[in-house]
Each structure stands twice: as C-alpha cells, then as structure tokens.
VOSEVO-980677 format. One record per residue (C-alpha): residue number from 1; residue in one letter; chain; y, z, x. Coordinates in Angstrom, 3 decimals. Last residue first. Example, Ala and Ser with C-alpha at 12.3 -4.5 7.8 and 13.67 -1.06 7.14 Angstrom:
[2,'s','A',[-1.060,7.140,13.670]];
[1,'a','A',[-4.500,7.800,12.300]];
//
This chain:
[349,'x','A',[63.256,45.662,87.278]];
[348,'x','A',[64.786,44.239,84.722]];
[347,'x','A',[66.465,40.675,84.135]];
[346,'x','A',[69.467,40.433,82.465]];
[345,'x','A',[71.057,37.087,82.151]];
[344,'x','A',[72.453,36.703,78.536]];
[343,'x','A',[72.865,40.433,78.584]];
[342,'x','A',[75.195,40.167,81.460]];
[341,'x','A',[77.569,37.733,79.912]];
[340,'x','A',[77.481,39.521,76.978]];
[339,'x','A',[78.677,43.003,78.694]];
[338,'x','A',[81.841,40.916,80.310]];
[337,'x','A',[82.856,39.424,76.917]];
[336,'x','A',[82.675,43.198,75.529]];
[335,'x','A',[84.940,44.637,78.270]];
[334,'x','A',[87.106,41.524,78.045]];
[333,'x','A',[87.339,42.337,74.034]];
[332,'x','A',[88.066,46.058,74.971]];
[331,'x','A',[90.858,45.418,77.430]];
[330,'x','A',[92.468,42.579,75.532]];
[329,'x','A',[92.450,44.996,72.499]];
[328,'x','A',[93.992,47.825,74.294]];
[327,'x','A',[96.857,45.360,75.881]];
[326,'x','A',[98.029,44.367,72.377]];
[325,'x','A',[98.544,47.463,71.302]];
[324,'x','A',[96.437,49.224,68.307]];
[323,'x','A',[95.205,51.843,70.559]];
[322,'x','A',[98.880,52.754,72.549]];
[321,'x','A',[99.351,52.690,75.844]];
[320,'x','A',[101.619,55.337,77.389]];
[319,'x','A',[104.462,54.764,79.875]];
[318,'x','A',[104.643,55.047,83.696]];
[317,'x','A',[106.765,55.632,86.291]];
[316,'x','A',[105.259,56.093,90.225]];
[315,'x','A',[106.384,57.476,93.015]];
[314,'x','A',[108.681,60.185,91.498]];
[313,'x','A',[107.115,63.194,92.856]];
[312,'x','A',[106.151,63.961,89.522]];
[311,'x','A',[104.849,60.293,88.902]];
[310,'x','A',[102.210,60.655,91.963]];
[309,'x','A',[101.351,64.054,91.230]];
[308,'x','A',[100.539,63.030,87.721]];
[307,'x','A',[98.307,60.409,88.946]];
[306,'x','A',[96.439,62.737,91.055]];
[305,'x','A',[95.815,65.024,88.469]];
[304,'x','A',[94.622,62.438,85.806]];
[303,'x','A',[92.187,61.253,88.976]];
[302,'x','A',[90.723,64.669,89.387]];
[301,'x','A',[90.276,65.054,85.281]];
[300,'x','A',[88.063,62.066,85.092]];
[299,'x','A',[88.885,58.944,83.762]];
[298,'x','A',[92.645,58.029,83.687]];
[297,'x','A',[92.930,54.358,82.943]];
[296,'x','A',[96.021,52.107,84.025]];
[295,'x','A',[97.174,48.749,83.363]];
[294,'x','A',[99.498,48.136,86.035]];
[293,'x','A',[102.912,46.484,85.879]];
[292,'x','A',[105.300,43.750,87.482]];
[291,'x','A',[103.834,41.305,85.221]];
[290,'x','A',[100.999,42.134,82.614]];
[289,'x','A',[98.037,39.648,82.201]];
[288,'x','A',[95.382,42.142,82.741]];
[287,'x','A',[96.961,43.760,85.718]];
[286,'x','A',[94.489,45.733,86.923]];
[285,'x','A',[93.423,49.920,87.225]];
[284,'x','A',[90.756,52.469,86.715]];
[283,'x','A',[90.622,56.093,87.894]];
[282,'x','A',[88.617,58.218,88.383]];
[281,'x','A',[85.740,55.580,88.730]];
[280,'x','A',[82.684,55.530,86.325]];
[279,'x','A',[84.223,52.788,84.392]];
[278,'x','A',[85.368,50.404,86.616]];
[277,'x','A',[86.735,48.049,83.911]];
[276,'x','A',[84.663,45.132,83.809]];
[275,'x','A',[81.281,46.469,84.041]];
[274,'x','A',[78.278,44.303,83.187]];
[273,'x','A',[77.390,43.218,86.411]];
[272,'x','A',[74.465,40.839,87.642]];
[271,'x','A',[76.266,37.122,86.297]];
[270,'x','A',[79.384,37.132,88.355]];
[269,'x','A',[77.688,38.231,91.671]];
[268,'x','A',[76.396,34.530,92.069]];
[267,'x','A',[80.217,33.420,93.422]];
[266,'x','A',[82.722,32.137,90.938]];
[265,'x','A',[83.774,28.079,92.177]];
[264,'x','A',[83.344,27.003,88.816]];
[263,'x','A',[85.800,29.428,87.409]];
[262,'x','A',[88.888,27.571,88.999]];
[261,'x','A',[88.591,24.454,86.659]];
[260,'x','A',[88.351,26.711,83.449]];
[259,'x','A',[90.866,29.255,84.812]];
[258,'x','A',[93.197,26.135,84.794]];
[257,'x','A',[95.184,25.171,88.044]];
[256,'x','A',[98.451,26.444,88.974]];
[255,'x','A',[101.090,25.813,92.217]];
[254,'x','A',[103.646,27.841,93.283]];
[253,'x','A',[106.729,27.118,95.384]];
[252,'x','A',[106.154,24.768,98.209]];
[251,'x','A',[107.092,27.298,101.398]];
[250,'x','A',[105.500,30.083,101.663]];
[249,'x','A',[103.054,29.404,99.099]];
[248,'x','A',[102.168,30.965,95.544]];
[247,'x','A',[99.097,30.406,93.707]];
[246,'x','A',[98.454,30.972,90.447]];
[245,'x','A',[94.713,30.621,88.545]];
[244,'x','A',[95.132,30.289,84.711]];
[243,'x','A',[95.789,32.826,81.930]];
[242,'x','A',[97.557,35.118,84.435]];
[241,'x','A',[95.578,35.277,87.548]];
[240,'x','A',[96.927,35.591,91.024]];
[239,'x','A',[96.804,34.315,94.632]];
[238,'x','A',[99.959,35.226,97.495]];
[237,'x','A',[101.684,33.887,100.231]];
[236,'x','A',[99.373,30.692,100.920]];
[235,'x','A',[100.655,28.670,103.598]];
[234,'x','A',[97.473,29.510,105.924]];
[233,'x','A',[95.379,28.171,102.803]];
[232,'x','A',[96.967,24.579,103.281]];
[231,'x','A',[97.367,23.323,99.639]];
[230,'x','A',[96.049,20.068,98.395]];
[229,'x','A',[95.143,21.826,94.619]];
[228,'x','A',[91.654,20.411,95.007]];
[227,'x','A',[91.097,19.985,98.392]];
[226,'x','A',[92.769,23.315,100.037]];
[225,'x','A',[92.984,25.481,97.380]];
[224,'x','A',[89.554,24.001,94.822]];
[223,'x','A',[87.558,23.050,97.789]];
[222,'x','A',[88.328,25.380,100.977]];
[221,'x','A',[89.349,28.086,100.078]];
[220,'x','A',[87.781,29.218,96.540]];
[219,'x','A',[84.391,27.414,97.249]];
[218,'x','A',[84.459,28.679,100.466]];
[217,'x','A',[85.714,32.119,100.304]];
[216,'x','A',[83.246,32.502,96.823]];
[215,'x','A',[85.428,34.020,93.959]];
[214,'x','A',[85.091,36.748,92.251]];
[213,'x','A',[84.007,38.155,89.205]];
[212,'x','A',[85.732,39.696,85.553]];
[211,'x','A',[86.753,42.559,87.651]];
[210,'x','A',[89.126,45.681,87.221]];
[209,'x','A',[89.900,47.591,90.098]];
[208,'x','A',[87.901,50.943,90.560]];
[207,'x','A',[90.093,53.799,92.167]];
[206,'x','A',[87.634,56.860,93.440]];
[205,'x','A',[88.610,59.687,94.639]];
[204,'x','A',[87.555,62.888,97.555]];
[203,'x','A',[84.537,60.498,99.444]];
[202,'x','A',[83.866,62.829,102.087]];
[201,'x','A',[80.416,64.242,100.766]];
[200,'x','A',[79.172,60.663,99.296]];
[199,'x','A',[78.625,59.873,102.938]];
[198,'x','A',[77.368,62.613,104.351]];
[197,'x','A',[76.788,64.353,101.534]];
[196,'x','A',[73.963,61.915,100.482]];
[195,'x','A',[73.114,64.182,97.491]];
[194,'x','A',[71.775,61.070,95.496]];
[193,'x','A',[74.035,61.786,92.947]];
[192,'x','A',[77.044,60.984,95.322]];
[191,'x','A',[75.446,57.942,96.988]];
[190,'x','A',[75.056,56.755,92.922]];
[189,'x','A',[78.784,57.019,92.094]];
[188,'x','A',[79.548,55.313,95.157]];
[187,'x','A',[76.797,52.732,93.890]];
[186,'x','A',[78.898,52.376,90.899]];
[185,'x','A',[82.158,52.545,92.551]];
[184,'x','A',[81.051,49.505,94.658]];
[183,'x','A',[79.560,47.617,91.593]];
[182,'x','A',[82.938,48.242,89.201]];
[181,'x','A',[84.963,46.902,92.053]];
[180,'x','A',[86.281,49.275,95.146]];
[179,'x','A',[89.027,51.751,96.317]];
[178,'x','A',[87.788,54.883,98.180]];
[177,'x','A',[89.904,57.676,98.318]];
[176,'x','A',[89.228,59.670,101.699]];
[175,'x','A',[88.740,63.422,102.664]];
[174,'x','A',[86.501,64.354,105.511]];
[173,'x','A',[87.167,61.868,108.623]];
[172,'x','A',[85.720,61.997,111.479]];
[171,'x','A',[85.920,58.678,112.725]];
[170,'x','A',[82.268,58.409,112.791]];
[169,'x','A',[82.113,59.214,108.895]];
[168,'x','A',[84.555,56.527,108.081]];
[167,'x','A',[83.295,54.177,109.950]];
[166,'x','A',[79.928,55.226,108.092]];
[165,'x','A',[81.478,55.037,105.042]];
[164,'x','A',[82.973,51.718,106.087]];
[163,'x','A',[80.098,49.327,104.433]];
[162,'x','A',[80.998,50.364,100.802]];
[161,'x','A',[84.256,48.295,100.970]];
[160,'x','A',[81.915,45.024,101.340]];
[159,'x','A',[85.065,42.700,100.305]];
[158,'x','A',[84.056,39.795,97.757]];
[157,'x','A',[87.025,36.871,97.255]];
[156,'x','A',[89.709,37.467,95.045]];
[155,'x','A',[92.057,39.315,97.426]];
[154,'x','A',[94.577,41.627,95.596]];
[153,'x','A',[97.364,43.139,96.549]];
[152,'x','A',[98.305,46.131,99.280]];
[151,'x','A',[96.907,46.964,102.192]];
[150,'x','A',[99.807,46.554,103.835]];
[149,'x','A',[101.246,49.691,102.239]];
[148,'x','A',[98.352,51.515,103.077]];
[147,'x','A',[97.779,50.651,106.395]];
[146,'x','A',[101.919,51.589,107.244]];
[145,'x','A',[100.847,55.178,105.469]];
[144,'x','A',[98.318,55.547,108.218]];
[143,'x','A',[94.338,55.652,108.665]];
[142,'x','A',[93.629,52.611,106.186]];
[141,'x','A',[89.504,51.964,106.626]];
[140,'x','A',[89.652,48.693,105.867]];
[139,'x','A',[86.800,45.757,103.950]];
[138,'x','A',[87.257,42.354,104.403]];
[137,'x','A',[88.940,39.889,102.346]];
[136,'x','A',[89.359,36.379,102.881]];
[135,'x','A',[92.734,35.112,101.671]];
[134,'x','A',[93.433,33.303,105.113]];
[133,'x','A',[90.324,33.488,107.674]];
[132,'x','A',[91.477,34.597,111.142]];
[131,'x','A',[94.503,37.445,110.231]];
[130,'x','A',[92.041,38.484,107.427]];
[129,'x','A',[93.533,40.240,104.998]];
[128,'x','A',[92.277,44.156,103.800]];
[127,'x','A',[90.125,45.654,100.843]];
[126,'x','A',[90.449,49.021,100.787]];
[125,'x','A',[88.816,52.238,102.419]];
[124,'x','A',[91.325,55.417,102.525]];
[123,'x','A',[91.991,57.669,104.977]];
[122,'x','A',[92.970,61.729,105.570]];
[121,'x','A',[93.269,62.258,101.744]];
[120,'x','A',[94.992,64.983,100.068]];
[119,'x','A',[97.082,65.875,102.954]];
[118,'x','A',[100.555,64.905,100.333]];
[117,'x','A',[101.174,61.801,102.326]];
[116,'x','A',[98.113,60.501,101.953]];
[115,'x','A',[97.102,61.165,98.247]];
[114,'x','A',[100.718,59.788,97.425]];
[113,'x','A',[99.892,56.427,99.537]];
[112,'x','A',[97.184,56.022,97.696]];
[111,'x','A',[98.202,56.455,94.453]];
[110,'x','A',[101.220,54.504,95.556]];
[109,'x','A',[98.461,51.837,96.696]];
[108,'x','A',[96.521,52.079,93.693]];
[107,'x','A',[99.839,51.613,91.270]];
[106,'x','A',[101.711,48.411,92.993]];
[105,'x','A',[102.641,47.204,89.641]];
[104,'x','A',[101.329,43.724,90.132]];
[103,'x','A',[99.559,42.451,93.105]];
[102,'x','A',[101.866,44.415,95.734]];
[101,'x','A',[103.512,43.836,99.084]];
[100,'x','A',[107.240,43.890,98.651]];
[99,'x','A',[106.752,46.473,95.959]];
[98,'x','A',[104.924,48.883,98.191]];
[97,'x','A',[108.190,48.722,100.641]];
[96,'x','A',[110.384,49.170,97.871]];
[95,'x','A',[108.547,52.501,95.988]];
[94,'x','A',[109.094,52.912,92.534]];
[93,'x','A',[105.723,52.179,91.692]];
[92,'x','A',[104.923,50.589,88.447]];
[91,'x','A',[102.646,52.294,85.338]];
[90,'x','A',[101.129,50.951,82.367]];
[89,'x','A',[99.252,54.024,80.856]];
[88,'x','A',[95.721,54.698,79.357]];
[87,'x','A',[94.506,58.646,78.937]];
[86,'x','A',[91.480,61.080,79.422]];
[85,'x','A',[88.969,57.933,79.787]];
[84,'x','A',[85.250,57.536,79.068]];
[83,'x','A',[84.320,53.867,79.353]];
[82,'x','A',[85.687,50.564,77.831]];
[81,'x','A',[84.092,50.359,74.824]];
[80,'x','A',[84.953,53.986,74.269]];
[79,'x','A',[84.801,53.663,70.241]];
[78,'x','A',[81.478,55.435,70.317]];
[77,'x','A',[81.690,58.130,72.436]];
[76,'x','A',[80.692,58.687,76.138]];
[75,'x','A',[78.331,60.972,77.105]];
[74,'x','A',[79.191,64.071,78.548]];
[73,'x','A',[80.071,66.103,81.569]];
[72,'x','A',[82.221,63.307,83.672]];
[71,'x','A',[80.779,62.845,86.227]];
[70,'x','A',[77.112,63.725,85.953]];
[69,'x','A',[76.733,63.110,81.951]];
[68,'x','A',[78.195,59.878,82.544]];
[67,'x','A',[75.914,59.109,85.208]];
[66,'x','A',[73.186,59.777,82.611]];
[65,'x','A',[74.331,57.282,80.273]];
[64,'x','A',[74.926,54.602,82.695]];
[63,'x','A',[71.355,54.446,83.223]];
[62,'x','A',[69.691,56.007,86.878]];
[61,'x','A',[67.478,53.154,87.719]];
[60,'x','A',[68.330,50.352,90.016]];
[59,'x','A',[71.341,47.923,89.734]];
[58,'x','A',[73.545,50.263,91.276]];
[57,'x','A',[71.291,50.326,94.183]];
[56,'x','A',[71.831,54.124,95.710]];
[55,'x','A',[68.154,55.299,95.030]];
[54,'x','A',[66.773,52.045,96.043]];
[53,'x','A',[68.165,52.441,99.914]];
[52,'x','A',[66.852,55.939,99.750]];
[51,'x','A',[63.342,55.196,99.474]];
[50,'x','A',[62.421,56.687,102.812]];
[49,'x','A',[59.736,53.609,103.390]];
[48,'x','A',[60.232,53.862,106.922]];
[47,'x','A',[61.077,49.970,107.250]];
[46,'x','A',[61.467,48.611,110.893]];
[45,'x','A',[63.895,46.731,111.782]];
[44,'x','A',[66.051,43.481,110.482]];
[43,'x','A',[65.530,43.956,106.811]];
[42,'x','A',[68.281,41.364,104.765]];
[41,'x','A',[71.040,42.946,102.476]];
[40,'x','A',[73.200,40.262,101.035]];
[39,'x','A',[76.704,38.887,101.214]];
[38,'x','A',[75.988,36.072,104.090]];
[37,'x','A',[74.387,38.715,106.484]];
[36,'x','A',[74.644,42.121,105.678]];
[35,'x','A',[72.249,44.303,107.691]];
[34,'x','A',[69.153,46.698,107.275]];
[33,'x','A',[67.108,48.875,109.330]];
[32,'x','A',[69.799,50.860,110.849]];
[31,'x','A',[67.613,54.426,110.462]];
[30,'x','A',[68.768,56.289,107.580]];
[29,'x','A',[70.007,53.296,105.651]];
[28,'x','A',[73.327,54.766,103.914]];
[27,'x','A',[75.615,51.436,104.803]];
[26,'x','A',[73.230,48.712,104.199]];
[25,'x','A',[71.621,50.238,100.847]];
[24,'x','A',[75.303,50.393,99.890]];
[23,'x','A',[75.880,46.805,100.618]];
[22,'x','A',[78.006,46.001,97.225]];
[21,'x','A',[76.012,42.697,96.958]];
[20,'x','A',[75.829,42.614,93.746]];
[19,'x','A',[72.175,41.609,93.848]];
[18,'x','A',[70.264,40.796,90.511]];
[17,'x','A',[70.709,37.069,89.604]];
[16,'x','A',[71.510,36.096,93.095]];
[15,'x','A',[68.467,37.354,94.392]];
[14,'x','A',[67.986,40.371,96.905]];
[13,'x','A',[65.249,42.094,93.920]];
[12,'x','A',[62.168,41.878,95.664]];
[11,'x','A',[63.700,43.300,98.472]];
[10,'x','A',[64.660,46.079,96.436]];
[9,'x','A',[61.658,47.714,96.395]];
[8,'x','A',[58.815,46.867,98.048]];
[7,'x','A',[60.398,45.165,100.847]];
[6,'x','A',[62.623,48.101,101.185]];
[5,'x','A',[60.033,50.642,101.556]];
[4,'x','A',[58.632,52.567,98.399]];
[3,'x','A',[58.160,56.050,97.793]];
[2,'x','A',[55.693,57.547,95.943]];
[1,'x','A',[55.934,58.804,92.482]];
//
C-alpha cells in the first residue's frame, strides 16, 4: 500500500469527532512539517508523504487487540472490562513532601520519584502548572526529584505530554517514565510499535491516569470558575472530582458545583476515546471517588516491578482490591459508560 501524506491521511480526520489531540504526529514528524495550534495538528511545511504521522495516530489502525498481543503477550480475557492487569491495589505514599502536593494518594509521583532516585529513570514527562495561566496544564520534562514532587496533582484541562519526546531526546536523555491519558499512552504505545526508537526507544514506563474527559481552559476558567462559581482562578489551591466538581481556594474554603453543570464545559476530545482506564499503560492509576488513596492497576510485569520497589523501600503502602468491592464495580461500569459514549459517536476511517 502506498503511503499517504498528511493531507491524505489524517488531515481528513483533524475534527473534533476524531482527533484526540495527543500531538504524536506533531512530535515524531520526520521533517517539522506539522504544529499544534489550538489542540490540533495543522501542516505548516512541506508534506513528504513518509506516512509515519498515521502510523502513530491512536485513532488509526492497529486494533486494541493486536496491541495487546504486543505488550502484553496475549489477548485480553473476557471479564477484563477494564484491560489486562496482573493486580489492583489502593495505595498512598508515605512520603510528606509528596503529600503536601498530591491529587489523592500521591502514587504516580512516588512511582516516579522511586524510578528517579533508584537510576531507573533519568526524567520523566508530566503534566505541569502554569505560573501565567492558573490551572492550565502544560506538558514537563521533570529532570530532578524537586520536579517531581511539584509535579504533583491533577490539572483537568488537556496537557500535550507527547510533545516533549523530542525535548526529551535533545536533552539526552535515555530512560524516562512517561505519564499521560489513555490517548497519550495509546499513541506511546503506537511510537513503540512503529519502531521509532528514537522516541519510543527512551520511553522505560508508562503511568496512564484515568479519564472520563477534560475540561476546556476557557470554558473551565473562565465561565463556570471565575463567572459561574465567582471565584478568582489565581486563588484556586486545588480542583477535584468526587461526585461533583470541588474546588478549593486559598483563602474562601471550597466551593462545589454539580458534575452535571460542570460537564458542559468538556472539551471535543470527550466523544473520540473509548478508554477510561489507560489500559495499555504499565500501570494505571485515579482516585475514583477515594480520599487520600489511589486506585491502582498493575498491567504489565515492568510496572508490577516498579511498584513493588516503591512499597519495599517503604514509599508507598498499599492494600489489595478485591472483585466484588465496591471500587471494582465503579471501575468496570465507568469503563463500560466510557465505551458507550464512544460507540454512540464512532466514525471510521
């Protein structure tokens, strides 16, 4: 089959509906022919027609099924509704200085932090704040323990993570654990079966956060923080969900709105995935209602490892989840819910 250029390909395919926006044709573009502008790819040179933006689209060709096979040796079974996993803990980090910084149990960034500190990982790409936009995220490549730690929590508004491979790759790094949403570990997942070693090459881990959608910055800024719940967004200390949309200031205490009202201002992105739980990461992680832990999925054998460091070296402390708990169930019926959303909107290319 001959190759097709970007307008032939995925160009066609830069709407709403369809694009994730994860920017991995953006960041493994042979010759600088793309750019992100406004959450999507856009062509800004000249197309050679290489083909290798559409072989790292997560929304084009390979099926789950055979990236399975590829990561994890095998096909999932039946009952996995939420992806192949070894084992599913809640776990908290013992560390102070993660806990001062932290969503909920503070698990990827002792994870993290572990991988670090033990010369597993020389860097790590996150999500990180920005100083000039409050609760915008933007993607960081964390190069100390300090980076790590501050790193920490969520942001609920899209961060391009995928974008700082080639940061990455100019700083020299070779080993880094990669932290993303379903779509960025996807396309990870992708780069690596692509053979694109010199990106997919350094990426040692993967940690995929759990994600029902997120949030535009301007719809969840400026009209339903600032307007809507009249709260400065430079006050804000920290944004959560927990049955309803929390948000807790500096000064005021904390202020709620219903998921209902909140999910309104959910960018495009919301209606192209059908992945809640990361499922082709190592390792899988969120909240998912709990307070002060972290739901916690061991996929592949690397990320049981690191994990197991982590606790062993006392990091971390964790417990097992059972399969008629209360937690399992939430996780497979928002898996499900998430996989009917998509199917009422799929679209193929």
């Amino acid at each position: 089959m001959a190759k097709r250029g970007f307008e032939e390909s995925l160009g066609k395919y830069i709407v709403p509906s369809l694009c994730m926006g994860c920017a991995a044709c953006v960041a493994v573009c042979p010759v600088g022919c793309l750019e992100y502008v406004d959450g999507k790819p856009i062509l800004s040179g000249e197309c050679i027609s290489c083909g290798i933006c559409s072989s790292v689209c997560p929304k084009y060709g390979s099926p789950a099924k055979e990236m399975e096979k590829a990561f994890f040796g095998r096909e999932r079974k039946m009952d996995e509704e939420f992806g192949i996993y070894r084992r599913v803990t809640i776990a908290r980090t013992r560390n102070g200085d993660i806990q001062r910084f932290c969503q909920d149990g503070g698990v990827v960034t002792s994870l993290l932090l572990y991988a670090f500190e033990e010369g597993i990982i020389d860097g790590a790409i996150v999500s990180g704040r920005n100083e000039e936009s409050p609760l915008k995220a933007y993607p960081k490549l964390a190069e100390s323990a300090e980076e790590i730690i501050r790193s920490a929590g969520t942001r609920y508004t899209y961060s391009p993570n995928i974008l700082l491979l080639k940061d990455a790759v100019a700083r020299g790094k070779r080993s880094i654990g990669f932290v993303g949403t379903p779509c960025q570990i996807q396309a990870i997942r992708k780069i690596q079966a692509a053979s694109l070693r010199r990106y997919g090459g350094i990426v040692n881990f993967t940690i995929g956060i759990f994600c029902s959608g997120c949030f535009s910055y301007n719809g969840l800024v400026n009209e339903l923080i600032r307007k809507k719940m009249g709260i400065n967004p430079e006050d804000v200390e920290k944004v959560n969900i927990k049955g309803e949309l929390i948000v807790k200031t500096l000064n005021e205490g904390t202020k709620t709105i219903s998921l209902k009202e909140a999910k309104k201002y959910l960018s495009g992105c919301v209606s192209s995935c059908m992945d809640f739980s990361a499922e082709l990461a190592d390792i899988s992680a969120g909240g998912l209602g709990l307070e002060g832990w972290t739901l916690t999925i061991l996929r592949s054998e690397k990320g049981e490892a690191l994990f197991d460091g982590a606790v062993s070296k006392g990091l971390l402390e964790a417990k097992s989840v059972s399969k008629d708990s209360g937690l399992w169930k939430m996780l497979v019926r928002l898996s499900r819910r998430k996989r009917r959303r998509f199917m009422k909107n799929i679209t193929h290319f």
